[in-house]
N, C-alpha and C positions, 0 to 999 in steps of 0.2 A: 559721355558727360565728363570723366575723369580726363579725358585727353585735353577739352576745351578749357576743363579749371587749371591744368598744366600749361598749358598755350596762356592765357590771362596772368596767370603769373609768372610768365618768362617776359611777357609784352607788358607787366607790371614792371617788376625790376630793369625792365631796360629803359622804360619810361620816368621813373622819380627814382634814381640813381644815377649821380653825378659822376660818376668814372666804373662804368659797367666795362669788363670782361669777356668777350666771346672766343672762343674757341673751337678747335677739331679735334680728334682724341682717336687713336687705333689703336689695339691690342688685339689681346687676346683674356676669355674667361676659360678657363681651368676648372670642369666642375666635377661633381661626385661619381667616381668610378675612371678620374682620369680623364673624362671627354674634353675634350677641345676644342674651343668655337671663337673665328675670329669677330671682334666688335670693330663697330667703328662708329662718330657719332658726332653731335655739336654741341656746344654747352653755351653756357651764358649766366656769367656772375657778378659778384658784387662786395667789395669788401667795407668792413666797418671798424676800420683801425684794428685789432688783430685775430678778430673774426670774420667770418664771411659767409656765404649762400649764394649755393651752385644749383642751377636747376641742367639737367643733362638729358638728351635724346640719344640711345644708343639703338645700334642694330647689332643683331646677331646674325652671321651668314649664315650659322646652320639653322634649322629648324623654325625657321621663319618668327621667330622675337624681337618686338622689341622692348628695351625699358627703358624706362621713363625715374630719374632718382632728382633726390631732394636732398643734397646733401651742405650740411653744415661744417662747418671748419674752426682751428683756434691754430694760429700763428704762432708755435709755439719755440723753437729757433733759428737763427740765423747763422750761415754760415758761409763766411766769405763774402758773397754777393749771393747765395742759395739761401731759398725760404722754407723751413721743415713745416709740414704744416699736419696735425694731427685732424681726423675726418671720422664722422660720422652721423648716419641718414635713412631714407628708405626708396626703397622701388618698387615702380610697381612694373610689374613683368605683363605684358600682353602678348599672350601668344595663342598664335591664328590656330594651329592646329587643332586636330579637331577632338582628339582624345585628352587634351588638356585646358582646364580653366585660368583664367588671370588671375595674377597670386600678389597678395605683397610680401617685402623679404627686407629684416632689418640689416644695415652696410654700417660696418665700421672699416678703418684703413688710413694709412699715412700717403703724404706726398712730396713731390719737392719740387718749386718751381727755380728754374734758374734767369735771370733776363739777360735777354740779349742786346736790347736797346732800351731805351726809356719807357716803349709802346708794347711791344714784344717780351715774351717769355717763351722759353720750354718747359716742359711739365712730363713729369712722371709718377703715374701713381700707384698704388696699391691698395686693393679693399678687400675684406673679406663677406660673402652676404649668405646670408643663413636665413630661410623664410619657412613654410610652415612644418609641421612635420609631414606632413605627406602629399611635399613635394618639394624633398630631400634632391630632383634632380638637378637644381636649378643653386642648390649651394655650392659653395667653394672659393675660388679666389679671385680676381678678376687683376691683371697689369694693362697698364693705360698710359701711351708715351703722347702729348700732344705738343701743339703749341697753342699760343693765345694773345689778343691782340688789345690792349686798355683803351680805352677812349677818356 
């Protein structure tokens, strides 16, 4: 059910939004005790003069995750032709395995888009996401280098 109200609002926003955002995003999440998991994912957003809403599909290599965030944004400087953008949202974490339940976990973090052409941007990000307390495995930092494409 959570997945389909995700999906509706991604096929919301790219429906009555006049200059929607998609994107690709890889990294890596950094989490508690050090572990390392690469992501990789699609997103799809929307800005509203110096805010904005991203809804994002990530996967995790390891451990078979994925999630799923809602993240909100405020445009807060410019620099050069680079956009600082400060963030923060929530995910919800679906993971298959069998010892663990799906969790949500609140994301704050910065970003900075650079454009490449009028259509085109690159993107780098940073969040931190912190969820319940007991399950402290799935906190930590996550970096995210993308590109993305305006319509």
């Amino acid at each position: 059910m959570k997945k389909i109200a995700l999906a509706s609002l991604l096929a919301l926003a790219a429906i009555s939004a006049s200059a929607v955002e998609v994107g690709v995003v890889g990294g890596v999440d950094i989490k508690e005790g050090n572990h390392s998991r690469d992501t990789y994912g699609l997103t799809v957003g929307q800005h509203f003069g110096a805010f904005s809403v991203t809804a994002e599909a990530l996967r995790e290599q390891k451990g078979d995750t994925n999630k799923f965030n809602l993240i909100g944004g405020y445009d807060f400087a410019t620099v050069g032709t680079a956009t600082l953008t400060a963030k923060a949202g929530v995910a919800y974490i679906d993971n298959s395995t069998i010892d663990h339940a799906d969790r949500y976990a609140g994301v704050v973090g910065a970003g900075i888009t650079v454009p490449v052409t009028k259509q085109v941007g690159l993107t780098v990000d940073y969040r931190y996401q912190v969820g319940e307390h007991n399950y402290k495995s799935y906190d930590g930092s996550t970096v995210l280098v993308g590109a993305k494409y305006s319509f």
